[in-house]
py3Dmol code that shows the C-alpha trace and the ligand (Angstrom):
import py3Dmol

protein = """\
ATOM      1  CA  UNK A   1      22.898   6.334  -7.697  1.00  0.00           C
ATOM      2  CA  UNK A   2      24.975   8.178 -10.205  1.00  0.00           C
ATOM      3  CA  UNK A   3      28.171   9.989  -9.040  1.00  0.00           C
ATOM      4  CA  UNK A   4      26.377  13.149  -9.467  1.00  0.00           C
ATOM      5  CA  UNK A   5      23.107  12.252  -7.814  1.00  0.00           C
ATOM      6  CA  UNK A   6      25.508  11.697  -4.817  1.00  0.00           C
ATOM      7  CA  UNK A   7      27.114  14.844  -4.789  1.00  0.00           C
ATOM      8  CA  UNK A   8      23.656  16.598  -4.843  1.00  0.00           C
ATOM      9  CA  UNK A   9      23.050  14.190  -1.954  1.00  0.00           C
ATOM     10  CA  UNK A  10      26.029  15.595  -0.158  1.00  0.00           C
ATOM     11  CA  UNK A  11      25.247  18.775  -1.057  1.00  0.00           C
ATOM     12  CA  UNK A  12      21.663  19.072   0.731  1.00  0.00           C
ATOM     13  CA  UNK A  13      23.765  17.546   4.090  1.00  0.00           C
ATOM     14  CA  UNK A  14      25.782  20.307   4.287  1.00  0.00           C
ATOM     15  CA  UNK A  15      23.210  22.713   3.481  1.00  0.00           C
ATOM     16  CA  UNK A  16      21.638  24.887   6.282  1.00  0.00           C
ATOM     17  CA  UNK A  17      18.652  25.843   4.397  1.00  0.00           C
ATOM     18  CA  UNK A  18      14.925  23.940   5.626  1.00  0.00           C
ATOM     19  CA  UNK A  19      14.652  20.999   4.203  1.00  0.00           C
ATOM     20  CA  UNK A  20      11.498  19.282   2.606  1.00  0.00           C
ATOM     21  CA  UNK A  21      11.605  15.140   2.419  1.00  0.00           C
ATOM     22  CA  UNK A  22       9.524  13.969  -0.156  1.00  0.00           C
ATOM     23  CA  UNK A  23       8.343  10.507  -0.730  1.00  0.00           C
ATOM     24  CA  UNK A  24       7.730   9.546  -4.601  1.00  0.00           C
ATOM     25  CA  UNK A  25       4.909   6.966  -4.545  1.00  0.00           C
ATOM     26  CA  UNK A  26       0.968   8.177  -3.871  1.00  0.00           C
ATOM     27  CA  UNK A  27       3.341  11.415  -2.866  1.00  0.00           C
ATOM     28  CA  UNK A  28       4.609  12.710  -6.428  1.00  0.00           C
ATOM     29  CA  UNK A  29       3.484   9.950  -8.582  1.00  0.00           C
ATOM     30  CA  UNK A  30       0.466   7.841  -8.319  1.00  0.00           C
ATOM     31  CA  UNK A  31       1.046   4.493  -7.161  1.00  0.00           C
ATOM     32  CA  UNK A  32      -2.115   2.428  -6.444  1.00  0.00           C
ATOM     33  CA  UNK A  33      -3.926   3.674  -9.669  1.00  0.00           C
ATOM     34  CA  UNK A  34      -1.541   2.443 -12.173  1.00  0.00           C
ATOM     35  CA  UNK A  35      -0.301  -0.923 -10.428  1.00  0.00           C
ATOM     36  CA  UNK A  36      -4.090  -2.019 -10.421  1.00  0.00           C
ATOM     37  CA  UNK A  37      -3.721  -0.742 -14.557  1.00  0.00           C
ATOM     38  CA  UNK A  38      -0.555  -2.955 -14.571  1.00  0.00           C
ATOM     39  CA  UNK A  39      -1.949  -6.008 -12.798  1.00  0.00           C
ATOM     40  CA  UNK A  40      -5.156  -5.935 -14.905  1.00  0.00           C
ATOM     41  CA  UNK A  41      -3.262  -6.052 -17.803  1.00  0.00           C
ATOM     42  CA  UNK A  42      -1.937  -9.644 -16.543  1.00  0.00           C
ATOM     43  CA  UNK A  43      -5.488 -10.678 -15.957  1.00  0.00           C
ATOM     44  CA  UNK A  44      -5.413  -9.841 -12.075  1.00  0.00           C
ATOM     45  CA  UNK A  45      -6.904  -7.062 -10.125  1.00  0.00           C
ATOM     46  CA  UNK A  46      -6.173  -5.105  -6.708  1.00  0.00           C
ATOM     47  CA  UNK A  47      -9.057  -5.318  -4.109  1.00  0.00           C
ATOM     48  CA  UNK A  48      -8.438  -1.953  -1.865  1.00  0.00           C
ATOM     49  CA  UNK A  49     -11.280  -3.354   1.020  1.00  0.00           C
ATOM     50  CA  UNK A  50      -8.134  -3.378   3.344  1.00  0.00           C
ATOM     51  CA  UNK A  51      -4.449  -1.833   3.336  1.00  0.00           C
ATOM     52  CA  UNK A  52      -1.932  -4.445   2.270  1.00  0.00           C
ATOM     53  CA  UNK A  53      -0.736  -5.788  -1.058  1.00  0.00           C
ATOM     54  CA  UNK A  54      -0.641  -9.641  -0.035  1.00  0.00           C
ATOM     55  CA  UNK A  55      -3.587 -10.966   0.156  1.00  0.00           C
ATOM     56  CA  UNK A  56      -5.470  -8.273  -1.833  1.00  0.00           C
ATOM     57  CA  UNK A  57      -4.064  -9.486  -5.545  1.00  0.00           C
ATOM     58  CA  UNK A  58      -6.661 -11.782  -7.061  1.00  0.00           C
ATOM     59  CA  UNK A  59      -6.058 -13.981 -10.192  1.00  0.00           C
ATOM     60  CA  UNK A  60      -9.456 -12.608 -11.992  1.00  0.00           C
ATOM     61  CA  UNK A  61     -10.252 -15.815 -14.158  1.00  0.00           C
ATOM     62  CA  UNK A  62     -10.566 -18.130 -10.943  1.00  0.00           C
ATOM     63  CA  UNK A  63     -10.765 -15.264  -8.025  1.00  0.00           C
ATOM     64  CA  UNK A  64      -7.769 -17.298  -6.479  1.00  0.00           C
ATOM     65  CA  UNK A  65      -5.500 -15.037  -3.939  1.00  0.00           C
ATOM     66  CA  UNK A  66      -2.100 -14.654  -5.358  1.00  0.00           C
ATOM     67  CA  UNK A  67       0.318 -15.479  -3.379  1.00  0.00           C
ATOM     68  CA  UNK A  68       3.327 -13.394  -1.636  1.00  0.00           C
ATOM     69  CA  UNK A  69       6.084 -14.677  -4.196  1.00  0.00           C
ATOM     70  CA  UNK A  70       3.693 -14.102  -6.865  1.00  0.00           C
ATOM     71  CA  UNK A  71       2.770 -10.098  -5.214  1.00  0.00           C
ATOM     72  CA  UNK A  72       6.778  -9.461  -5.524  1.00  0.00           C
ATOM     73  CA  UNK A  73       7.300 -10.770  -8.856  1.00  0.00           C
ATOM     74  CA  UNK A  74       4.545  -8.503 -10.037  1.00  0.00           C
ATOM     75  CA  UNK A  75       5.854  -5.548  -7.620  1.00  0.00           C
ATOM     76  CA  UNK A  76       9.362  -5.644  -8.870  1.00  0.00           C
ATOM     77  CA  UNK A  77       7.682  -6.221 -12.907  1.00  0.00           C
ATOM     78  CA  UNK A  78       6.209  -3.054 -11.990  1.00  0.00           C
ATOM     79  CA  UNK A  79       8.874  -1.381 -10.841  1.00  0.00           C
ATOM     80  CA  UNK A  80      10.773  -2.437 -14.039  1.00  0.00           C
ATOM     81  CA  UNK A  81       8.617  -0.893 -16.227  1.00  0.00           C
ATOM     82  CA  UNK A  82       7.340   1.895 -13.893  1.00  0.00           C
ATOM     83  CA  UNK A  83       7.992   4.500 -16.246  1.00  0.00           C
ATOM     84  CA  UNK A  84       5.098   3.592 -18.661  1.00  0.00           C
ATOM     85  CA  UNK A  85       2.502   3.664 -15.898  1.00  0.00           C
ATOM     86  CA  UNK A  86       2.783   6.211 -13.296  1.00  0.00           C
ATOM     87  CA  UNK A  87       1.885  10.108 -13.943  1.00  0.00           C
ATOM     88  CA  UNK A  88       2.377  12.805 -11.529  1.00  0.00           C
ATOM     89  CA  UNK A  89      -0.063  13.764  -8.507  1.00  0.00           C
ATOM     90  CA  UNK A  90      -1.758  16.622  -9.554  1.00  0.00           C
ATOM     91  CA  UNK A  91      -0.406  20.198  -7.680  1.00  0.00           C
ATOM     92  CA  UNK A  92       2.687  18.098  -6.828  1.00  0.00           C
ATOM     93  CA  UNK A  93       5.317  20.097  -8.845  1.00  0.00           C
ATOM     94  CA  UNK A  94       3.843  23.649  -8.598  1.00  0.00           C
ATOM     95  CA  UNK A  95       3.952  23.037  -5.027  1.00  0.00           C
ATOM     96  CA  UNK A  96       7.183  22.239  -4.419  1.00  0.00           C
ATOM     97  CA  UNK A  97       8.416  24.671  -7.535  1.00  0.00           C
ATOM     98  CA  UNK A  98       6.542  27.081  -4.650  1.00  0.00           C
ATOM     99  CA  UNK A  99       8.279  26.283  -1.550  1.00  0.00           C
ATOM    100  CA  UNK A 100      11.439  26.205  -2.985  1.00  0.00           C
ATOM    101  CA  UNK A 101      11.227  29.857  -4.238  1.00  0.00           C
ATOM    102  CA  UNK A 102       9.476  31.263  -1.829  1.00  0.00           C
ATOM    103  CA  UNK A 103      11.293  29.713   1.550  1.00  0.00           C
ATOM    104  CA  UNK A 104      14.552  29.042   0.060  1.00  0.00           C
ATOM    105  CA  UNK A 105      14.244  25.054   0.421  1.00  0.00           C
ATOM    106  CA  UNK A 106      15.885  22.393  -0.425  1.00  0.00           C
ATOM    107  CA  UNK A 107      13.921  19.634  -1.578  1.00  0.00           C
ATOM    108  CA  UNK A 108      14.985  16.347  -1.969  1.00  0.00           C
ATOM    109  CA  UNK A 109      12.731  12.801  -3.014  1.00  0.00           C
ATOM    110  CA  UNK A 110      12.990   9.844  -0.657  1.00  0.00           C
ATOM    111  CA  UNK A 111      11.758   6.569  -2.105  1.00  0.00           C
ATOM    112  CA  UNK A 112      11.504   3.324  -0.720  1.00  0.00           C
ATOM    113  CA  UNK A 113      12.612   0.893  -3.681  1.00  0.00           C
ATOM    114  CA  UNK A 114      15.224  -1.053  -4.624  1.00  0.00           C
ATOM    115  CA  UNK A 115      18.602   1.111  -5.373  1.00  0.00           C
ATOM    116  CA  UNK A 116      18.729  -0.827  -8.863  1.00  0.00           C
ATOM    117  CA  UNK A 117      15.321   0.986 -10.343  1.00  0.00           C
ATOM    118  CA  UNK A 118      16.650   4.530  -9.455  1.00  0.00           C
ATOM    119  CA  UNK A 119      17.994   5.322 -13.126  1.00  0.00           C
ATOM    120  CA  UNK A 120      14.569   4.676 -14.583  1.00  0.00           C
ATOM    121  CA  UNK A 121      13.269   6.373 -12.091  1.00  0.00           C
ATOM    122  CA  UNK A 122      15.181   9.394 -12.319  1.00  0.00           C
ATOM    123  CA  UNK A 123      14.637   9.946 -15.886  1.00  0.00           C
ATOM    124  CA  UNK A 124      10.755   9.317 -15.237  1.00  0.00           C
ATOM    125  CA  UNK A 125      11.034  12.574 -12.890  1.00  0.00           C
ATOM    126  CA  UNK A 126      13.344  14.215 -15.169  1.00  0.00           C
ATOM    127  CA  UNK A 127      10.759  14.173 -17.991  1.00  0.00           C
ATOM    128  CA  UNK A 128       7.798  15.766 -16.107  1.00  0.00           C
ATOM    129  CA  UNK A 129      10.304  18.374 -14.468  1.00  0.00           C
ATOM    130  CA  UNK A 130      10.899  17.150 -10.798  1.00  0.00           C
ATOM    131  CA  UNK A 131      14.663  18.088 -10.990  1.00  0.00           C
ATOM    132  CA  UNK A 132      15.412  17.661  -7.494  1.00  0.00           C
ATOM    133  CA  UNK A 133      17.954  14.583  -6.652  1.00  0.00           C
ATOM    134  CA  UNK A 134      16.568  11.484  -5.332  1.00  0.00           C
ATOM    135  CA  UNK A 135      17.520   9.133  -2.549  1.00  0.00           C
ATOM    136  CA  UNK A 136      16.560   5.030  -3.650  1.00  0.00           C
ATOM    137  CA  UNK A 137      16.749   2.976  -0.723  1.00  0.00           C
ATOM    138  CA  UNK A 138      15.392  -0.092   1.644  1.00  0.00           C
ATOM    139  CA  UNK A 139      16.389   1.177   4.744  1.00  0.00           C
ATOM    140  CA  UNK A 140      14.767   3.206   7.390  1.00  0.00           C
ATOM    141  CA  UNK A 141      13.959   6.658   6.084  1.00  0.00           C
ATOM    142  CA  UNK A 142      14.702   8.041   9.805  1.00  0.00           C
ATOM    143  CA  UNK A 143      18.185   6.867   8.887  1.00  0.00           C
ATOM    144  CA  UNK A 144      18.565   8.779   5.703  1.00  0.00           C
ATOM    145  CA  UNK A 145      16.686  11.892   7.323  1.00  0.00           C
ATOM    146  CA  UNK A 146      19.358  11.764   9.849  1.00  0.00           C
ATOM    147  CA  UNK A 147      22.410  11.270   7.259  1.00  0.00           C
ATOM    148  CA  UNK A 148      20.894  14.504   5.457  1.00  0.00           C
ATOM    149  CA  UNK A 149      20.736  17.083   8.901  1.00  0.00           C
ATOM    150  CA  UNK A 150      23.787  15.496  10.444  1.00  0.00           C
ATOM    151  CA  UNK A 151      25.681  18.522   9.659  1.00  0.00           C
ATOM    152  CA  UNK A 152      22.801  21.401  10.515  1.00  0.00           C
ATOM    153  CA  UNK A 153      21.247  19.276  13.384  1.00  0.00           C
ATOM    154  CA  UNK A 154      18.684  22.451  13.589  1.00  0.00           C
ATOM    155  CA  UNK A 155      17.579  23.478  10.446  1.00  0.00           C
ATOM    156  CA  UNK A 156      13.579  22.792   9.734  1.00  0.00           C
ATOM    157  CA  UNK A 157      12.610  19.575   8.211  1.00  0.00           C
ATOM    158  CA  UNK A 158       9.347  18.793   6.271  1.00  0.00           C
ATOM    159  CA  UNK A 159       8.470  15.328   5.834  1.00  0.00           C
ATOM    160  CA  UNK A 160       5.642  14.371   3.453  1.00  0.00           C
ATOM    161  CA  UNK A 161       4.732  10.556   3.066  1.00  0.00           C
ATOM    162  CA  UNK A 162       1.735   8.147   2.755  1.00  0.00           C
ATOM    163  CA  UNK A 163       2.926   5.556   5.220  1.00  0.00           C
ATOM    164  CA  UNK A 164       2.615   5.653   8.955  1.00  0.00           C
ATOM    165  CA  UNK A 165       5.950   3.323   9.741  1.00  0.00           C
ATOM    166  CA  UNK A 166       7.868   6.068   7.610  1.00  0.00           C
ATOM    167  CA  UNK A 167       6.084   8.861   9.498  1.00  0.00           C
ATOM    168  CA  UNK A 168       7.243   6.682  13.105  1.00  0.00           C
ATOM    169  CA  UNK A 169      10.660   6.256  11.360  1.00  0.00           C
ATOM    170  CA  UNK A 170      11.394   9.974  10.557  1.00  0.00           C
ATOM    171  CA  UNK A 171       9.859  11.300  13.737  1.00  0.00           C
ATOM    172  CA  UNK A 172      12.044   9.274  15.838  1.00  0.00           C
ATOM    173  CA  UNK A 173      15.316  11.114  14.026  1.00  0.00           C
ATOM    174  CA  UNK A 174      13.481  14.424  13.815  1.00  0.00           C
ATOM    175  CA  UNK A 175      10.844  15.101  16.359  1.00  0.00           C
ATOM    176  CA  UNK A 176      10.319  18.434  15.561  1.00  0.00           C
ATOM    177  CA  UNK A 177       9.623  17.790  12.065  1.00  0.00           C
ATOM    178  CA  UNK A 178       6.486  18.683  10.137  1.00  0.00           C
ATOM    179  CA  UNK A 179       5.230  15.310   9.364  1.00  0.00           C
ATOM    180  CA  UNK A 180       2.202  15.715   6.571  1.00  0.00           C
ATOM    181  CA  UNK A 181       0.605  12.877   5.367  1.00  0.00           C
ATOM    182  CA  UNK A 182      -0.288  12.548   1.724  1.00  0.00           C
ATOM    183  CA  UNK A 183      -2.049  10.090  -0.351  1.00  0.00           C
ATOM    184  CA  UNK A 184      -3.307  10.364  -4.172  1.00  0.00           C
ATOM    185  CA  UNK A 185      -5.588   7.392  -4.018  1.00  0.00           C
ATOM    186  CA  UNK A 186      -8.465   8.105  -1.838  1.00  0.00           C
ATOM    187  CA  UNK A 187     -10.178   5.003  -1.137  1.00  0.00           C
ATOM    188  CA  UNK A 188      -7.699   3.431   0.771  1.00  0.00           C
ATOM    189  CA  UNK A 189      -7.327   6.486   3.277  1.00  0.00           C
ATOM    190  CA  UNK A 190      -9.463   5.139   5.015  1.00  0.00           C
ATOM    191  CA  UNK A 191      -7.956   1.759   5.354  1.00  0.00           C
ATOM    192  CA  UNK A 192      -4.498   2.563   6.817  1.00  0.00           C
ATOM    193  CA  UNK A 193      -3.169   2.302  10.111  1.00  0.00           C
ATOM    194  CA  UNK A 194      -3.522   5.125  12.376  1.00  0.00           C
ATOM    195  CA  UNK A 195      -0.892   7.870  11.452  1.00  0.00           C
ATOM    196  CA  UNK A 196       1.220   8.845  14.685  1.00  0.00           C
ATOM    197  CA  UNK A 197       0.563  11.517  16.746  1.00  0.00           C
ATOM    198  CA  UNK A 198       1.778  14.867  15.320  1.00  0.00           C
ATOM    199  CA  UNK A 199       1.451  13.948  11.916  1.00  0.00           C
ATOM    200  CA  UNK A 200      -1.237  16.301  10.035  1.00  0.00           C
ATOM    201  CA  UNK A 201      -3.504  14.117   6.798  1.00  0.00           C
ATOM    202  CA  UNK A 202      -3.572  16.901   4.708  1.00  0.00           C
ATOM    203  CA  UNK A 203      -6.665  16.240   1.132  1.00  0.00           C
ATOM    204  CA  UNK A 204      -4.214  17.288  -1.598  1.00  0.00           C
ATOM    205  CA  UNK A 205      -0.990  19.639  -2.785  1.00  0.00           C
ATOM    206  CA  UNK A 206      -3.300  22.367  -2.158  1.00  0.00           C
ATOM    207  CA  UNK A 207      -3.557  21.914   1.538  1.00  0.00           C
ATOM    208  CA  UNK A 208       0.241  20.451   1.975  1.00  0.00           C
ATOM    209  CA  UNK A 209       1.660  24.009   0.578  1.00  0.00           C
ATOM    210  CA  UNK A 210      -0.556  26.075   3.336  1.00  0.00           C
ATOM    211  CA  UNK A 211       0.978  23.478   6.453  1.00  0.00           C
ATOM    212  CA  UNK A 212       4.846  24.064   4.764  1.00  0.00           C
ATOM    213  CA  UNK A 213       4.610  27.715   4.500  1.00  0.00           C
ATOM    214  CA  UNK A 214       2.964  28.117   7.808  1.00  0.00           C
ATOM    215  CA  UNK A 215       5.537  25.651   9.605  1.00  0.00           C
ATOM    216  CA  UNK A 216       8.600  27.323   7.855  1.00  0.00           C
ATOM    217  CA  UNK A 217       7.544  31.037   8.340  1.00  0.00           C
ATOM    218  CA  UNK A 218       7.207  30.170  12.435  1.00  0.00           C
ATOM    219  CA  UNK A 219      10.762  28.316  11.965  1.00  0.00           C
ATOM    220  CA  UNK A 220      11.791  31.978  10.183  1.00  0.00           C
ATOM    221  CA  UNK A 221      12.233  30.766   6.878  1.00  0.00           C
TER     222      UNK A 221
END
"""
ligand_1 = """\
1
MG
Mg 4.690 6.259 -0.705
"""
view = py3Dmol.view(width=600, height=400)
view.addModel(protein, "pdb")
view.setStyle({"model": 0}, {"cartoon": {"style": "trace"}})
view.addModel(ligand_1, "xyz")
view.setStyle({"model": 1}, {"stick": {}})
view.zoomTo()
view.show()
């Protein structure tokens, strides 16, 4: 993270305005569409019959099951070249272009990669107009939740994600957060883990933006 990506950061901490956590992949950008784009171009595909990656990468020439060293390497390929594959979920940045003006929000993206891909990944937001700074990291996003409402304890937090263990993760630092779930690529909804309780599955952008407003007009925002 740059300097000024930091201070940003910092900024949002001390902020007492509600704050919206937003996760970048099947959240903001599609994920599982282009990686299956990505591994077909090296002559594997992604079976989405269950939720995992491992196990679910097949070499298409033999059907062979790639392996988990083999899953990384392509993962962290991917990640490397990210830019070139992944667009923006549709509604994403109207939505939280909406929030932000109507309920005085912060916003601020919380991704679970590797710190090392954030540059690329910031200018990939930068260039379809998701301004809003951008936390990289491999630890528990409860933690960072916590870091960022450490100084305003209180204020209202919105936390939008595809994963249940971030969901468990944030709603053990925040309880009385709005937890939506959100996922661009539809046919593996149905394969995921339950989500935990609280946490509302919301179709699209569409329906996020009516759960936000209504949760941050009862918090008076
Ligand atoms: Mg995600």
């Amino acid at each position: 993270m740059t300097p000024e990506e930091q201070d940003r950061v910092e900024a949002l901490a001390r902020s007492d305005r509600p704050l919206v956590v937003c996760d970048i992949d099947e959240v903001v950008l599609e994920f599982v569409g282009p990686f299956m784009a990505f591994l077909d171009s090296h002559g594997h595909e992604l079976r989405t019959d269950s939720f995992r990656l491992t196990g679910n990468v097949y070499f298409k020439e033999t059907g062979e099951a790639s392996d988990q060293a083999t899953v990384s390497d392509f993962l962290e390929r991917f990640f490397g070249e990210h830019d070139t594959w992944q667009k923006p979920v549709t509604g994403a940045l109207e939505t939280l272009a909406g929030i932000e003006d109507s309920h005085g929000a912060d916003i601020v993206f919380l991704t679970a990669m590797p710190p090392r891909h954030h540059a690329r990944r910031r200018a990939l937001l930068d260039s379809h107009g998701f301004s809003h700074p951008m936390i990289a990291t491999e630890d528990a996003k409860g933690d960072a939740v916590n870091a960022l409402t450490r100084h305003h304890p209180g204020k209202p937090v919105v936390f939008i994600d595809d994963l249940p263990p971030n969901h468990l993760s944030v709603l053990g630092a925040v309880p009385e957060a709005l937890g939506l779930h959100l996922m661009a690529y539809e046919p593996l909804r149905p394969h995921l883990p339950p989500m935990p309780d609280g946490v509302k599955s919301v179709a699209d952008w569409n329906a996020a933006a009516a759960e936000i407003a209504d949760f941050l007009e009862n918090c008076g925002a």
